[in-house]
N, C-alpha and C positions, 0 to 999 in steps of 0.2 A: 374773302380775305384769309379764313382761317385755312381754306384748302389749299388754296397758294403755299402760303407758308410749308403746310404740312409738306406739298409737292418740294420745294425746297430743300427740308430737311433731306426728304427720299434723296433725293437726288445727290443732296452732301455725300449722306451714307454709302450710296452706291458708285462714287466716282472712283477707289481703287479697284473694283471689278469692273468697270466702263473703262478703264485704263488699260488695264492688261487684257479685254478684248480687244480694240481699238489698236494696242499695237500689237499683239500677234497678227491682227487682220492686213496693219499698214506692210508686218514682216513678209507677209504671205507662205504656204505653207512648206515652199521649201526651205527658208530661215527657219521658219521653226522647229521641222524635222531634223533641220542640222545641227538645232541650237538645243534639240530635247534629247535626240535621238543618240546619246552618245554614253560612253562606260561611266564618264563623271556622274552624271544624272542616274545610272545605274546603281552607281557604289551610294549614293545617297537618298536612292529610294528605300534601298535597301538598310542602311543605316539606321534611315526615319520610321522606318517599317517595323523593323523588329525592336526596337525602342519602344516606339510607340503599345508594340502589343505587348510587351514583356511589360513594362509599367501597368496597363489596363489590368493585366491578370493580378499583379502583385498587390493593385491596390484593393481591387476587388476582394480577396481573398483577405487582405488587412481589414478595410472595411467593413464588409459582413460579417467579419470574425470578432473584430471589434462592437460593434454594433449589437450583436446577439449577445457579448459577455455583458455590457450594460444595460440594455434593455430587457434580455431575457433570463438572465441567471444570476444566482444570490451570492454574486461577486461583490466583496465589502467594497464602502465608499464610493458606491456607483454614480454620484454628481460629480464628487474630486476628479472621477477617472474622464468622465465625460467631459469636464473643462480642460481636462490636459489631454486629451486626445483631439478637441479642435482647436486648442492652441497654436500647434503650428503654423496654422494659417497667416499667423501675424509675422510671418517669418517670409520673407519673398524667396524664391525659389535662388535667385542669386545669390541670397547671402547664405543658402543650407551650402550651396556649391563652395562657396568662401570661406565657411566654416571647415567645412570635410576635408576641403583641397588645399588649406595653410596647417592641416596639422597631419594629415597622409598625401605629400605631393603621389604616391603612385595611383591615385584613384581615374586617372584619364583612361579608363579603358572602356568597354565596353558592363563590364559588369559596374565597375565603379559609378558609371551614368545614371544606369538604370536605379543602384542603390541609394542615389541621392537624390531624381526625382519622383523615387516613389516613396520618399519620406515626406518629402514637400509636398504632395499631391493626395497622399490618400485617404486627408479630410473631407476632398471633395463627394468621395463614394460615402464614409464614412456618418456625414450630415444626413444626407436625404435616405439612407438606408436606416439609420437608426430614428426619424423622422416615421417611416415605412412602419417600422416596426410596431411604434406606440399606437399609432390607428390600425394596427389587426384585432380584430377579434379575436379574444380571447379562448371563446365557447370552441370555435373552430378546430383548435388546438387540443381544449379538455376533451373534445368527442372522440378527435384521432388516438388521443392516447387511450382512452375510454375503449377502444376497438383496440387495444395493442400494438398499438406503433413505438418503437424507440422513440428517445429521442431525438437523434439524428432523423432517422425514417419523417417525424412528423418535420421538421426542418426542411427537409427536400421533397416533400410530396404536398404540406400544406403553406408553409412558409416564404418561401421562397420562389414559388412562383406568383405568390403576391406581392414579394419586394423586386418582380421586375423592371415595369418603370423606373422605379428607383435606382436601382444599381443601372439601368441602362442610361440614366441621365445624366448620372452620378461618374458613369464610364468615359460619357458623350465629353464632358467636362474636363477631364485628364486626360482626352486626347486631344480634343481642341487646344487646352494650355501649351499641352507637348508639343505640338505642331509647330504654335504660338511664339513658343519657349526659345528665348535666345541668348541673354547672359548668363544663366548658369550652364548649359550646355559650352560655349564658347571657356566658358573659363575651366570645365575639365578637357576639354580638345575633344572634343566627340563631333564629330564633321554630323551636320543634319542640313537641311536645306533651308533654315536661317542663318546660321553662321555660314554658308558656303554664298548665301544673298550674300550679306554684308562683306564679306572677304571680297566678292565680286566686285560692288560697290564701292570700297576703297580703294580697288586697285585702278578699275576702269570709269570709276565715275557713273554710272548707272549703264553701262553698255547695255546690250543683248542681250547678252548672259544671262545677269543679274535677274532681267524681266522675265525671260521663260521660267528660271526657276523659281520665280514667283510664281507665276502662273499652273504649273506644277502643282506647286504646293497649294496654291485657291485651289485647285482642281481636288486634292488630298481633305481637304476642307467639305469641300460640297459631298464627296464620298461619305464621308463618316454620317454627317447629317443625314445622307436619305440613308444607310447602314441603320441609322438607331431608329427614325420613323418605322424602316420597315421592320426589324427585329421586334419593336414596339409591339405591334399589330395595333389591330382594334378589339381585343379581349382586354374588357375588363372587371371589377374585381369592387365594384362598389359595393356596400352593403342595401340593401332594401329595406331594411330599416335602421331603428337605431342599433339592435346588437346589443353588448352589455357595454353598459357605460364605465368601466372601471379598468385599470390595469391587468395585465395578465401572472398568472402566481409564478414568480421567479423558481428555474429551475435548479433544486439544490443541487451544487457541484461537487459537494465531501471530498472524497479523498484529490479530485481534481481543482480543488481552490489554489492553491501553492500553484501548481505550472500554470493557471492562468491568472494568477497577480503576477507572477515573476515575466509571463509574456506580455501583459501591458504593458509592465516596467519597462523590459525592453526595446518598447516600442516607442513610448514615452521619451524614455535615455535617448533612444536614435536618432526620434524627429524631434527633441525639444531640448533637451540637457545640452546635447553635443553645440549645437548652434549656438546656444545663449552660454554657455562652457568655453567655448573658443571665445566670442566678442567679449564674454567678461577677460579672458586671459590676452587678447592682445589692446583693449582698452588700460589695462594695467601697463602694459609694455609702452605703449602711447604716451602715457603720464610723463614718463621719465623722459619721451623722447620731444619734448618740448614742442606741444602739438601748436598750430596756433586758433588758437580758440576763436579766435574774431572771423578769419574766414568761415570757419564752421556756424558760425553763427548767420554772417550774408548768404551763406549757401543754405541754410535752414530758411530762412527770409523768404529768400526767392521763391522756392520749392512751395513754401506757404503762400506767398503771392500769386505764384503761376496757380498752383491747385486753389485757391480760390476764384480766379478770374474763370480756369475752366468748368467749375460748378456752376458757378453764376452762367454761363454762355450754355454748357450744354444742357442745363435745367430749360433755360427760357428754350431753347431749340425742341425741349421732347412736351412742352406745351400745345401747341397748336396739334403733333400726333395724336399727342393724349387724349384730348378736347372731341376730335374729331372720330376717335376709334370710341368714343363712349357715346358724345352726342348727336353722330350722324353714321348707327352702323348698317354697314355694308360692303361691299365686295370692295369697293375703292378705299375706305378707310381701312379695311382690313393688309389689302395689299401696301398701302401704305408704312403701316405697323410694321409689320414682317420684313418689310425693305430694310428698314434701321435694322435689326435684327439679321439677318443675311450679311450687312455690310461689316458688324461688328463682329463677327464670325471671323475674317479676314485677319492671318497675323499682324503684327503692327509692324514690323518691317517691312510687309506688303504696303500696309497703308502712307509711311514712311517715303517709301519709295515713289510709290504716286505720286505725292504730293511734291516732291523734288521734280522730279520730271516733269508736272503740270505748272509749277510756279515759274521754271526754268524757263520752259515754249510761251507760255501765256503769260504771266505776271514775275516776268524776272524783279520787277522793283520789290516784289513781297518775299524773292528768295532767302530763308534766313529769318526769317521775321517771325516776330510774336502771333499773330495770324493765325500764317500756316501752322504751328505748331499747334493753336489752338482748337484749328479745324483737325487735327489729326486728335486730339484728344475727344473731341465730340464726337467724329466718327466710331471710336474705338467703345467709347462709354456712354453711349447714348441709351440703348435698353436699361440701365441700371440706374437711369434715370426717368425714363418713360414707365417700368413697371410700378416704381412708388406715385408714380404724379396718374396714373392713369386708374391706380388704385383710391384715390382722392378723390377723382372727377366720380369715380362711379357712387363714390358717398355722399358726394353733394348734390343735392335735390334739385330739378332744375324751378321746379317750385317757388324758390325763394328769391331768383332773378326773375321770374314773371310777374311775381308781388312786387318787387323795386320798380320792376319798368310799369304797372300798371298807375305807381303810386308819382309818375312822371321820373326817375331816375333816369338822367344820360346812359347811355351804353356804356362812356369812361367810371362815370362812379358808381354804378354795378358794378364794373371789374375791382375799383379801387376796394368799394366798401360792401360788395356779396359776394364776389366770387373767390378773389385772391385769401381773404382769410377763410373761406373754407378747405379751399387746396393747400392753404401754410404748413400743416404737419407735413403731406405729400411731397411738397416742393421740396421741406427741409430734410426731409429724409433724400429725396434723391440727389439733393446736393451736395450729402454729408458722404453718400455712394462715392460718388464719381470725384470729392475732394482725396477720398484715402485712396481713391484707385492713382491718379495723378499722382500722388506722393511718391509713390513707388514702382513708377512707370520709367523703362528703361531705355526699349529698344529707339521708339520714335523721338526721344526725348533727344536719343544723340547723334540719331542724324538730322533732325531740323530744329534743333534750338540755335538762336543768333549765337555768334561767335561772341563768345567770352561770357558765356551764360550756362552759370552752374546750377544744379539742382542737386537734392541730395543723393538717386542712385545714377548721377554722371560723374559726380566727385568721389564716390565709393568706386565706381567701376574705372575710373584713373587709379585711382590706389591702388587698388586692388591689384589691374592687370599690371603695373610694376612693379607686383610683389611686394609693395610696403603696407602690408595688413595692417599695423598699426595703425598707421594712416587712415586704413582705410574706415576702422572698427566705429569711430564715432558718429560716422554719416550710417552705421548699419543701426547702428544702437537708436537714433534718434526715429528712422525709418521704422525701424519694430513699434518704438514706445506711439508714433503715430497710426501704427494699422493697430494696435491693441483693444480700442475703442470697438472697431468693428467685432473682432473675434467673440471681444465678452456680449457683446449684441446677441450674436448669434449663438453662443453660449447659453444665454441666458432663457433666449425664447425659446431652444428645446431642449432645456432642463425640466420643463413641467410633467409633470406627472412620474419622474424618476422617486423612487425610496432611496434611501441608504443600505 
């Protein structure tokens, strides 16, 4: 039963890459070469390309720059700095766009792009790099300088090739988003090949088109993925023992403290002030403009409604994987696992898209529907629910279900009363994932939510793209004060081991 299920889910996960082979195949390859093969597809590889690496460098470079002034050096207030350097995360990439682009309309360019999602973005490197950091050894360090190495020299020759993982993961993460990424590029006019999908899609209704340059883009997807396995290698970097169990002695910066407080500051100001700066100044403007507060409130409702039902749905869905990759491992459980993973890799306009054209041919009665949309949120957010619930199974002993059943327990009240309350932290953590990821989910939200069905970033992204910020400000503000939860989460669990 539980392999079925598991088989299921895979199979959810993988039906927008089962789609876009299925119909490049129906197209055959001279549709495709006609439908790939041309300057459009050209100008937007190209677009996506250099975006995409210009972000990676810049965040990289923010990142372990950031990263090393708080973990490594006796930069003052180094937990202050560290909560407001992963803060932005609480900030969706849409609304850093909506901030920058209602108080400088010339930022649609190509530099203005990359300026605003490598604000939004460069938490991602930021986390798992300063993460990296607190597990090096320390001694490591004191021996290279003990042998005369600056400290730059011990940074790129001992450091840094220990935070590769990290920064590669960290990378991996800022381009998938990028890829991913669709209403804040859309809304500075930066053509990539999601806004060029959707543009397609509205005009033609899911033509051709629309599909190769998904397909495209899947393909831009699977690149990066084996890109970072093989850059990865198999060198690694563990210790063989314990090493010194203590922090590393911060490097004093004397006459260099001043430029690098004043460059957090800056960085801070850019990714966190500016955003929360702007929605406090047009929330203010909104007051006067006699917002009506009742629909903001059903559209808060919803948004809460729907991100709960999708928690509840894709929690119970990443069960049976979880279950199964812990208590029956092996090659089929593992391929399993990785399926969900693979499929959530896929933009969510990809995913978006599938699900319209599959509901369309096969179940047009569910066109529109609660559903479908539900099924695109599980597909999108199922790992971030399987890695907490699978982190559970592996804590719970199976021990304690062989004592129920020996002691004659049905199989149902085992599950009721041994298994479910030991997987409840698990379950509720991955719920609580996948309820803030929904909250602020954009792209699939607006092309398969039923007609007349608001959430809070499809009534922000109406405002918004008719230029009434105002309007738009309180569905941003309420969306922040919702992912905030997560941020200090994560805040909080790699603030350990920092001094002041």
């Amino acid at each position: 039963m539980t392999l079925a299920l598991a088989v299921g889910v895979a199979a959810l996960a993988l039906l927008p890459l089962g789609y876009i082979v299925w119909y490049s195949a129906d197209l055959g390859w001279s549709g495709v070469r006609e439908l790939v093969f041309r300057p459009r597809v050209g100008e937007l590889l190209w677009n996506t390309s250099r975006l995409v690496a210009g972000t990676v460098l810049c965040c990289a470079v923010l990142g372990v720059g950031a990263a090393w002034l708080v973990e490594r050096s006796s930069v003052p207030a180094r937990r202050v700095w560290h909560v407001l350097l992963v803060a932005p995360l609480a900030v969706p990439a849409f609304v850093h766009s909506y901030a920058w682009i209602s108080l400088l309309p010339g930022l649609d360019t190509y530099a203005g792009a990359l300026l605003v999602v490598t604000l939004a973005y460069f938490p991602f490197v930021y986390l798992p790099v300063a993460a990296a950091f607190r597990g090096l050894d320390p001694a490591l360090e004191e021996t290279a300088r003990g042998l005369g190495l600056s400290t730059w020299a011990v940074f790129l020759r001992v450091q840094l090739p220990q935070l590769r993982v990290a920064l590669l993961g960290g990378s991996l993460l800022v381009a998938l988003h990028l890829l991913a990424e669709f209403g804040a590029l859309q809304m500075l006019r930066y053509p990539t090949f999601t806004t060029a999908i959707y543009d397609q899609y509205r005009a033609t209704f899911n033509g051709p088109g629309a599909t190769m340059l998904a397909g495209v883009l899947v393909m831009l997807c699977l690149v990066l993925l084996l890109a970072e396995i093989r850059l990865r290698g198999r060198r690694g970097y563990a210790r063989t023992g314990r090493g010194a169990v203590r922090p590393g002695r911060p490097i004093a910066l004397r006459g260099l403290t001043a430029p690098a407080l004043l460059a957090l500051t800056a960085l801070v100001g850019l990714s966190l002030a500016v955003p929360l700066g702007s929605l406090g100044y047009w929330m203010s403007r909104g007051a006067s403009a006699a917002l009506d507060w009742d629909v903001v409130a059903t559209t808060t409702g919803t948004t809460l409604g729907l991100a709960a039902v999708a928690a509840v749905v894709t929690t119970a869905l990443a069960l049976p994987t979880s279950w199964l990759a812990v208590r029956a491992r092996g090659r089929l459980a593992t391929l399993l696992e990785r399926s969900t993973y693979l499929g959530s890799s896929v933009p969510g306009i990809v995913v978006a898209l599938a699900l319209v054209t599959l509901s369309i041919r096969v179940t047009p009665w569910l066109y529109q529907t609660v559903p479908v949309l539900l099924a695109a949120y599980a597909i999108l957010f199922l790992p971030r629910a399987i890695v907490t619930v699978r982190a559970a199974v592996e804590q719970a002993p199976p021990l304690y279900d062989d004592v129920a059943a020996s002691l004659g327990a049905s199989a149902p009240d085992r599950l009721r009363r041994v298994t479910l309350p030991l997987l409840a932290p698990g379950i509720g953590a991955g719920a609580a994932l996948v309820f803030l990821a929904v909250v602020t989910e954009l792209t699939a939200t607006l092309l398969l939510a039923p007609t007349g069905t608001r959430t809070l970033a499809t009534a922000f992204w109406s405002a918004s793209s008719a230029l009434d910020y105002a309007a738009a400000a309180p569905y941003a503000v309420i969306m922040v004060l919702l992912s905030a939860p997560a941020t200090v989460l994560l805040s909080r669990d790699a603030r350990r081991g920092l001094t002041t």
